[in-house]
C-alpha positions, 0 to 999 in steps of 0.5 A: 500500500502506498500513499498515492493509494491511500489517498484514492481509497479514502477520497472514494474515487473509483479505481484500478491498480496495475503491476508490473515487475520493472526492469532497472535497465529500463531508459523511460518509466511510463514507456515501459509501463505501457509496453508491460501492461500493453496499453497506449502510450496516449494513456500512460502518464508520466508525472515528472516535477518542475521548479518554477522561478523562486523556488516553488515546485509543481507537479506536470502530468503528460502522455509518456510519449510526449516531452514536457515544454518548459515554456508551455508549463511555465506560461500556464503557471504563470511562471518566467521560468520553469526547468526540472527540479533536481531528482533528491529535491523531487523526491524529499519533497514528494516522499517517492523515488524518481520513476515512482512519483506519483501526484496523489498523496505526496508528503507536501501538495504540489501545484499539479497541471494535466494536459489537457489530452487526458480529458478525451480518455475515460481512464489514465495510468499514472504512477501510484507511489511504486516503480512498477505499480500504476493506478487508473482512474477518470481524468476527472478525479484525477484532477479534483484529487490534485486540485490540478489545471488542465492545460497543453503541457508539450 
């Protein structure tokens, strides 16, 4: 059980956990995911956490197979800059590993942004605390459960 799992549980939202056992040669956590579990890779989301100018980090959730623009995600938090947060401040901020991050029950709630191609699916995966464990759920709750925006993000 993890955090990200209790989080769901407790807000009574409906959902799924999938397993896979993870290969640590492995270059792209979400990529394999979707490969493993034999989804799209329009579904698996990747949640990767960014550094906003003055410090403040933000959580940015997007397909796996799309790369993240620093300057797209900075506009919409109305932000002058953003880059990656360095993986140790990431993950003492959050309370998971890298590859593991998810955006529910993080140690400290972070400003969230999903893009916006979650909205057309019924059901997305996205990191539940574990490298190799996803939970899926409506992009509808994902997004009350963050208080996140949705937004183009790549």
């Amino acid at each position: 059980m993890t955090p990200a799992i209790t989080a769901a549980q407790q807000s009574g939202v409906s959902f799924v956990i999938h397993q896979f056992r993870h290969d640590p040669k492995s270059q792209s956590y979400a990529l394999e995911a979707a490969e493993k579990l034999g989804r799209d890779r329009q579904q698996i989301y990747k949640t990767l956490i960014v550094q906003l100018d003055g410090g403040e980090l933000a959580v940015a959730m997007l397909p796996a197979a799309l790369t993240l623009s620093l300057k797209t995600l900075a506009k919409a938090a109305e932000a002058r800059k953003a880059t990656m947060a360095p993986p140790a401040l990431a993950e003492k901020t959050t309370g998971y590993v890298v590859g593991g991050i998810s955006p529910l029950g993080q140690k400290k709630r972070l400003r969230a942004f999903l893009h916006e191609a979650a909205l057309e699916q019924s059901g997305i995966l996205i990191s539940a605390g574990r490298r190799g464990l996803e939970i899926e759920l409506a992009p509808a709750d994902l997004l009350r459960l963050t208080g996140a925006i949705a937004t183009l993000l790549a």
